[in-house]
N, C-alpha and C positions, 0 to 999 in steps of 0.2 A: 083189226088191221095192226100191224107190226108199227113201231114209233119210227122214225126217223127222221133224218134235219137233212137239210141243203144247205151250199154256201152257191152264192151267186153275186156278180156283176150288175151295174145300174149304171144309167148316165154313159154311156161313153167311157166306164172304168171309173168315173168319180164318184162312185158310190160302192162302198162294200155292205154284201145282207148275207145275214143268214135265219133261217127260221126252222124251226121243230116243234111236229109233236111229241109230245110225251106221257102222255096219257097212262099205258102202259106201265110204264116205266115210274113214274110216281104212283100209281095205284100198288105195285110191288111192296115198295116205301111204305105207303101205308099201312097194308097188309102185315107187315112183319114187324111195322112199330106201334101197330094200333094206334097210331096218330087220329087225335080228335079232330071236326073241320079246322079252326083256326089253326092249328099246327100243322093239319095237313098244306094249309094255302104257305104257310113261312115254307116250307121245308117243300116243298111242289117247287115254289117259285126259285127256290135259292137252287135246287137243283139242275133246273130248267134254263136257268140263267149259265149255272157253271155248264154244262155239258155244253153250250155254244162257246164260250170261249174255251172250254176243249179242245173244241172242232178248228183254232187257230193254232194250234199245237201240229209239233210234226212228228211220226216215228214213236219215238218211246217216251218223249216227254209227257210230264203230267202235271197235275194244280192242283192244291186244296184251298178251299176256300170256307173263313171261319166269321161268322157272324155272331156278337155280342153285343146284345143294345142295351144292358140292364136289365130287360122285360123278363115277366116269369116264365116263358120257353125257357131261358136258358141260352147256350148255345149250340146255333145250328152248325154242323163240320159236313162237306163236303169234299169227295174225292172222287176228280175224273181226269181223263188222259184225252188223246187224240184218237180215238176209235171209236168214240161214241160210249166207251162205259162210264157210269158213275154208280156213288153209292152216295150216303148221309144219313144223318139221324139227328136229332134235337133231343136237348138234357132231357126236357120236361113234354114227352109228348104226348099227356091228356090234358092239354090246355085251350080252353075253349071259352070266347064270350059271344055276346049278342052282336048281332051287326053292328056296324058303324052307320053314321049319319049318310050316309050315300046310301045305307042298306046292303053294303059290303063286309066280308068278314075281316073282324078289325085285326088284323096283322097288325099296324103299328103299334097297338095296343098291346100284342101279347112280346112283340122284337122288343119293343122300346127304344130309344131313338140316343140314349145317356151312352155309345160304345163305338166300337169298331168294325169296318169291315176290312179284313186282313186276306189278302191271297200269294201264298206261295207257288211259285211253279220251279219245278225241279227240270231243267233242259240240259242236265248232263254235264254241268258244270261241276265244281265244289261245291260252292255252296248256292243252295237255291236262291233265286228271285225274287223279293217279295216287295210285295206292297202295300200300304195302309193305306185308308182315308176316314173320318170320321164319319159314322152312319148320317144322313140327312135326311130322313124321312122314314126308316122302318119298315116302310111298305115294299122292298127290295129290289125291286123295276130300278125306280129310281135312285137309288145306292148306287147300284150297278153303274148307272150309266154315269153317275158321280167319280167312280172310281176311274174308267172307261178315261172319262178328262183328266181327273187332275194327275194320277201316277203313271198313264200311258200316253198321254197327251192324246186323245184322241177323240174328237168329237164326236158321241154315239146318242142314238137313241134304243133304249134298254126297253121291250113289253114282254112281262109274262104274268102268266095266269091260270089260276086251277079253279073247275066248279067241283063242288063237294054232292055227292048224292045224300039225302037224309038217314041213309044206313049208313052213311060217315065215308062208303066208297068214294074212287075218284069218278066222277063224271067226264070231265077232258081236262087237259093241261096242256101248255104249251107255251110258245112266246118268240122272239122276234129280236133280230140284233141291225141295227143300219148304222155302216160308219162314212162317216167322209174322209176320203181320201184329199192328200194335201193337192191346196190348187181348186177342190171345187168349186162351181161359179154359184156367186151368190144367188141367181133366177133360180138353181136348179133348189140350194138347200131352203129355200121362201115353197118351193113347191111341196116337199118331203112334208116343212114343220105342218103347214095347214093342209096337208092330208092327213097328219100325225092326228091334228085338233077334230077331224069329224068322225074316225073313225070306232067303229063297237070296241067292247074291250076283247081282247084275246081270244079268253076261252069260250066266250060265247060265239067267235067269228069258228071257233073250232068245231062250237057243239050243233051250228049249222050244219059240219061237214065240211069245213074248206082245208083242203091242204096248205101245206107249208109254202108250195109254190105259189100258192092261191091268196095266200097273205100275205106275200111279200108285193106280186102284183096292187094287194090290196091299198097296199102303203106307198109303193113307189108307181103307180101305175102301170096300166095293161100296155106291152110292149115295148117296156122301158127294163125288163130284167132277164140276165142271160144267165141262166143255171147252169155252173160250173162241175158240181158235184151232189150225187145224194151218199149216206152214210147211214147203216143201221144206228140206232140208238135203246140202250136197255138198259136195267141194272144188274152190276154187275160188283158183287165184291171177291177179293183178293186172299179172304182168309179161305184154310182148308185144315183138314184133321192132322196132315203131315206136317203144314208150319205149325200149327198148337203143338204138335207133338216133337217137333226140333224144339220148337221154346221150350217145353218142359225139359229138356235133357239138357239144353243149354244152362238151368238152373244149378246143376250141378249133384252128386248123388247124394249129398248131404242134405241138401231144400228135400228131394224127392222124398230120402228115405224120414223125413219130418212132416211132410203131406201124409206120409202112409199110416205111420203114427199117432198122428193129430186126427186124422180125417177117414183114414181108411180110402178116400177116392179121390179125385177132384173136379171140375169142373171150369172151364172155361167160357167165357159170351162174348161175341164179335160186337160190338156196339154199333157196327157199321150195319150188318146184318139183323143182327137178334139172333144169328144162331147160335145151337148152346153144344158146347163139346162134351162128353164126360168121358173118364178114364178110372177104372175100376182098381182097386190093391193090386190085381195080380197083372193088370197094365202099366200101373205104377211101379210094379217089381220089375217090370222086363226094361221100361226105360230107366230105371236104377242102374239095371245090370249094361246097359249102353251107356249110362253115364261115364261113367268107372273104366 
């Protein structure tokens, strides 16, 4: 089944959700970065998380969202828009430890909690939007929703989640965004937190089988949410042979004719992707010859 995310309506309009699978869509991730489990679960969740506040974008605007905790991943970079595309990757992505004391894969461990979570959004301004806040917890659900308060003002609860299958595939992933809207009644947000506290984690409400509509029900209650919109969701990056191949000519015929020289070829790799470009001497002589 294809990923995709809803945004829906709760309470009366005093509740904004949205919820996605992504399963899919982080298994791709995987696949092209060989991400071990614990790097698959940092960089699953950080993607998972970004493609919902995507989904609050309009038109052509987009976010990148950069996670640095200290930990040995490294940092996670994220990039996604309002259509449901993303991409990302992490520095270090064979990084893997034992569970955590829950029997969890210890994410906080490998993010580390010593950094930053920084998100830029470009909405067609000059200069883009950005916001910081100090990681608190590593574990990235909870970042999220730290950020969520203190640079949007906005009181959120942040879930997401990836299971790893022991051949290191993705098994499900997914996650879950609820805001309050200003004015909410206090009965209603007492109702949300202590359904927050009993409910399974994420990816396991996934790996049941329950859609996106089906957990948001799960959190806000059956008959209390009016789904506004569904949205493909995939990965999706930006790079192509024609933009590598402007960038090298943008170098100018002098870089070129000193790649041909030195190297005889060159090569290019999207960090975003993992794909690899290459460009032979006598491709290197024809974008010489467009340089000039």
């Amino acid at each position: 089944m294809k990923d995709y995310l809803v945004k829906a309506l709760a309470y009366h309009n005093q509740v904004r959700a949205y919820a996605v699978n992504t399963t899919v869509t982080i298994g791709e991730a995987q696949r092209r970065h060989n991400t071990w489990p614990t790097a698959s679960a940092a960089l699953g969740r950080s993607m998972t998380a970004s493609v919902m506040l995507g989904a609050m974008l309009k038109g052509e605007e987009k976010l990148t969202v950069k996670i640095n905790g200290g930990g040995p991943i490294g940092t996670i970079l994220v990039d996604t828009n309002a259509k449901g595309e993303v991409r990302g990757y992490v520095s270090n992505p064979q990084t893997h430890f034992d569970l955590n004391k829950q029997g969890k894969l210890d994410v906080k461990r490998a993010v580390g909690t010593n950094g930053l979570l920084t998100i830029s959004k470009d909405i067609g301004l000059q200069q883009p939007f950005m916001g910081q806040i100090p990681l608190i917890s590593g574990e990235i659900g909870e970042d999220f929703t730290s950020y969520l308060f203190h640079s949007e003002q906005t009181p959120s609860a942040v879930g997401v989640g990836v299971l790893v299958n022991p051949d290191n595939t993705i098994q499900t992933a997914g996650g879950f965004i609820i805001q309050l809207m200003p004015g909410a009644e206090d009965e209603i947000i007492s109702t949300i937190e202590e359904r927050l506290k009993g409910m399974a984690p994420i990816s396991s409400m996934i790996a049941e089988g329950m859609t996106p509509e089906q957990i948001l029900e799960q959190v806000l209650g059956e008959g209390n949410v009016n789904i506004l919109e569904r949205m493909p969701v995939q990965f999706q990056c930006q790079c192509s042979k024609e933009r590598i191949t402007n960038a090298i000519v943008s170098l100018g015929s002098a870089e070129i004719q000193d790649m041909i020289q030195t190297d005889g070829q060159a090569e290019a790799n999207c960090h975003f992707c993992n794909e690899t470009y290459h460009f032979t001497k006598e491709n290197l002589e024809i974008l010489m010859e467009t340089a000039v």
